[in-house]
N, C-alpha and C positions, 0 to 999 in steps of 0.2 A: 338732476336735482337731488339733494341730499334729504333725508328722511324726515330731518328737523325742517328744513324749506319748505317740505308738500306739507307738513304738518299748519304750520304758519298758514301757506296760502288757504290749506281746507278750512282753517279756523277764521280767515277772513272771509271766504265765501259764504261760511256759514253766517256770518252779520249782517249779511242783504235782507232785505232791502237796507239803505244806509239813511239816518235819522228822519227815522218813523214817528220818532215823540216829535221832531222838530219838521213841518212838512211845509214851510216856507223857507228853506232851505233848499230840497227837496226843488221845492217849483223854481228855485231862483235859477238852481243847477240847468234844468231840465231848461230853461228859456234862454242859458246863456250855450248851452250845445245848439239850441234848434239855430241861433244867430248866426254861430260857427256855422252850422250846414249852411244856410243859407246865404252865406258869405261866400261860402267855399263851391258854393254851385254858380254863382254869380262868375267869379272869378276863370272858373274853368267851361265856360257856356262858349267862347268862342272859340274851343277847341273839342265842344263833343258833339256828334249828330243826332239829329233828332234823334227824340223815341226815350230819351234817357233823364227825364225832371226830378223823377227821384234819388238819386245816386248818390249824394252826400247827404242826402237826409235819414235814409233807412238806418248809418251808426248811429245816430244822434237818438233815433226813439230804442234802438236798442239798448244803448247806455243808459239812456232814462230809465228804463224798467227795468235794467238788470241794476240798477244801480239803487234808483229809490219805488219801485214797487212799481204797481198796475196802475194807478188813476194818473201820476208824473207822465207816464209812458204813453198812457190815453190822449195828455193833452201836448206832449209832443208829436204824438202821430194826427191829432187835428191841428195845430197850427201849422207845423214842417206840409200837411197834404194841402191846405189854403192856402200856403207860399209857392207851394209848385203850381197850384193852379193858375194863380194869378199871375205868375212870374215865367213861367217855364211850359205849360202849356197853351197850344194854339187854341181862340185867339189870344195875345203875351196881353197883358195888364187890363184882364179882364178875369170876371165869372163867367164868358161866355161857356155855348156850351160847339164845343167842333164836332166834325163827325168820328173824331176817335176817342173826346173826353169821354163821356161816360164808361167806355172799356176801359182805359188808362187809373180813371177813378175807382173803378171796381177792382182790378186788381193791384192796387196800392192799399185799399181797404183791406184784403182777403193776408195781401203778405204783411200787412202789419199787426192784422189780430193775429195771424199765428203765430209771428214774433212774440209777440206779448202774453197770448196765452202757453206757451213754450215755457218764457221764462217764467210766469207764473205760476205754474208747475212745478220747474224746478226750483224754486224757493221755496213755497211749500215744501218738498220732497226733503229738501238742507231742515226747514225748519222742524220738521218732525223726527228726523236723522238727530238734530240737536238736543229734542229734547227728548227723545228714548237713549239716547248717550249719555244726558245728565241725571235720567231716571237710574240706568245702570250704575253711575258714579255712587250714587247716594244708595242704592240695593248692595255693590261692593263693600261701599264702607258700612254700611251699618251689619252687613256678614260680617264682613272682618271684627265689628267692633262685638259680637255675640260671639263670634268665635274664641276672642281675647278673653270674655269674659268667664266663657261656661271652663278655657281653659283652666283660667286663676281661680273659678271655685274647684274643680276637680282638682287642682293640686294640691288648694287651702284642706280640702277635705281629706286627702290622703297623709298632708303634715298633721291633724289632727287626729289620724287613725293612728299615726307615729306617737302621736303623745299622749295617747287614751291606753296604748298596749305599752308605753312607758309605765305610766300611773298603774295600770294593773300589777306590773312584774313587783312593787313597792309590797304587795299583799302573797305572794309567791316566793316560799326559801328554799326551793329544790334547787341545785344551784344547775341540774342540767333544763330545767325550765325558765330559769333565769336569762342562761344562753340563749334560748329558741327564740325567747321573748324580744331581745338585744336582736337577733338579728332579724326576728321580724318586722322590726319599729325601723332597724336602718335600711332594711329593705324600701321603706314604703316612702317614709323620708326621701330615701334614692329617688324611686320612683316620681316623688311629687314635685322634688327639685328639677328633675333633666325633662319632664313632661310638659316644663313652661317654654320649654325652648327649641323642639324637638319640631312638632309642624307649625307649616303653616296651613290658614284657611280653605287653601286649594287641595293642599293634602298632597304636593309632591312631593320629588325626593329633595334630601338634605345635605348640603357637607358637613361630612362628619368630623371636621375639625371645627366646626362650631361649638359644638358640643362637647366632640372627648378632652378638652383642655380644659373647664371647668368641673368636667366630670372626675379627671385624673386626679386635679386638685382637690377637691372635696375630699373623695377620699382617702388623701395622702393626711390631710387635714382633721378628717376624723379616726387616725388610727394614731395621732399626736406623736408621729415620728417624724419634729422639722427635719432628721438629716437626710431623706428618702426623696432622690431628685427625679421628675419623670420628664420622661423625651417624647413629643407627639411627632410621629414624621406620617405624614398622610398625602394620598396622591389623590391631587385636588381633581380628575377625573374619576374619581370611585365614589361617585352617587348610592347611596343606601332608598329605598322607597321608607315612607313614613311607618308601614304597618311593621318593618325589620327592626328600626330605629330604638326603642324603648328594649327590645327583648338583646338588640347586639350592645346597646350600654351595659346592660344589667350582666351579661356575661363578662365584657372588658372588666364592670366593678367588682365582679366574684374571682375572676383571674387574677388583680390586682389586689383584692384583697388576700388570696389566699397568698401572694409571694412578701404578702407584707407579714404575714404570720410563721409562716413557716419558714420563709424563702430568708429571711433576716429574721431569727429568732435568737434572741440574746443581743442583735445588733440596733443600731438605733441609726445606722445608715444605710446608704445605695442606691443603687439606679433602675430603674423601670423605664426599659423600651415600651412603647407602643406604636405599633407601624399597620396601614391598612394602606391593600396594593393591591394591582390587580392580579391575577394570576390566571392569563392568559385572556381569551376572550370571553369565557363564561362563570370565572368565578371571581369571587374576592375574598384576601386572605386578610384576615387581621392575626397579628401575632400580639402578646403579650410577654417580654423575654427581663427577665432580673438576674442580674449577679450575685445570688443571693447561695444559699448553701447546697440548693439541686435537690432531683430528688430523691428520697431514701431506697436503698435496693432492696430488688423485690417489690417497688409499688406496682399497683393494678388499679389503674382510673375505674375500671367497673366495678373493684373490690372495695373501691375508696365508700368509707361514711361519712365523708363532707358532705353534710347538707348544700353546700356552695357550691361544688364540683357537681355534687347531682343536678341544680338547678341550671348550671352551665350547659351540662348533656341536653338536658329533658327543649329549654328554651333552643341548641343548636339544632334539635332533630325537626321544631317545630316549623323550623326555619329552612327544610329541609337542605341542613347543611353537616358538619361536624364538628366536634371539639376533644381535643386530645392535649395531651399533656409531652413535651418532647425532652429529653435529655439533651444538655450540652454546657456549657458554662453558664452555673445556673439552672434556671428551669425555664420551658419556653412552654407557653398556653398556645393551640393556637386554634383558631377556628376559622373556616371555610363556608363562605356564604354561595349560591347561584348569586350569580349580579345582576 
């Protein structure tokens, strides 16, 4: 049986007893089984040996009670036990009482309450499975819908920190404060935009082509170079956990930003790889590679004063990973995660 099937069938067992509002239904069911039994026991009487009056009767109170609850079940197992007496135990078309009714009687009584009480039980058991499952349903969504929320103010608040440290820089003419300022505010902006999309409620991992393709963009978007085309190639089994997530964007956006300034300086075109893979069994690489003008000889990443490049380092170590800057055609960012 296929997974959807067992799903089906649990969801229909869980609906027993079957119309509970409607319980002349219910009794009609239950009186036209005992009929059946007793038709069915009529029918096969001159091919079974004594000893056996109950035998088509016992499905009949069992469907009644797994079907429409305990009192249906009650009075199929009193009328189907009156049918046998009178019909099927010695003396036949009578209440007499012989010397083995009252054994016969007693255990027909004993196996029909346990029938009954059995499946009363387990309906019960469905009915409370049902509704600690819809209790859960409604406990999920309304996490989810608090988690949706506290997200869109924490990000609302961080675009507002973007444009409070905007407004400030309007009162500041140092122009190397100016800069700090600029990159403080697109920091946070960063931040508050890739933050809406980054976890979810449960807090696993993400694929990270979710995200780096609107990421890429943005940024491409806000350095107002349309001619600057970027490539996302991601290897849809390289799971990042949620706590990585925000600090490996922020390093892709400082990678990418810095080959958009320097990497094409003068130019107003070019291409930006971004590729995240595995690299082997315990790490993951993202690369960041541009065709852009490479880098100048003699640079030293630890001598560099990119505020950018330091935040690259400082977030890769956090992470306890690395980040370096490679020569080749172009310039190649590349940073090395544990996975």
């Amino acid at each position: 049986m296929t997974r959807n099937g067992a799903n089906e069938v649990a969801g229909w067992i869980e609906r027993l007893p079957l119309a509970s509002d409607r319980p002349l239904i219910g009794y009609g069911v239950t009186a036209i089984l005992v009929v059946i039994a007793w038709a069915l026991r009529l029918v096969a009487d001159p091919w079974l040996p004594g000893g056996f009056p109950y035998l088509t009767f016992f499905p009949a109170v069992i469907l009644s009670s797994a079907l429409f609850g305990v009192r249906p079940g009650v009075v199929a197992g009193i009328v189907s036990g009156l049918l046998s007496w009178y019909f099927f135990i010695e003396p036949r078309y009578s209440f007499g009482i012989g010397p083995g009714t009252p054994m016969a009687l007693i255990f027909y009584v004993l196996v029909i309450a346990t029938d009954i009480l059995i499946i009363h039980w387990m309906q019960a058991a469905n009915a409370k499975l049902a509704r600690e499952r819809e209790l859960s349903r409604v406990l999920a969504r309304t996490r989810e819908m608090l988690f949706h929320e506290l997200q869109h103010r924490v990000s609302n608040n961080l675009q507002v920190a973007a444009g409070l440290i905007s407004l400030q820089k309007r009162q500041v003419h140092d122009p190397d404060a100016r800069i700090a300022l600029d990159e403080a505010s697109r920091r946070l902006a960063l931040i508050g935009r890739i933050s809406r999309q980054l976890y979810d409620a449960g807090g696993g991992a993400r694929r990270m082509r979710d995200f780096l393709e609107p990421l890429c963009r943005d940024v491409i978007e806000a350095s107002g170079r349309a001619g600057i085309r970027c490539r996302i190639m991601v290897d849809d089994e390289a799971m990042v956990g949620a706590d990585a997530a925000i600090p490996l964007a922020l390093i892709v956006a400082e990678a990418m930003a810095n080959a958009i300034e320097h990497g094409f300086a003068e130019r107003d075109h070019g291409v930006i790889d971004v590729e995240l893979s595995r690299d082997g069994r315990d790490w993951l690489r993202i690369e960041v590679r541009d065709d852009g003008h490479g880098l100048p000889e003699g640079f030293d990443l630890e001598a560099s004063g990119s505020l950018g490049l330091k935040i690259a380092r400082t977030l890769a170590a956090q992470l306890s990973g690395s980040f370096e800057l490679v020569r080749g055609r172009g310039c190649t960012a590349r940073l090395m995660l544990p996975a």
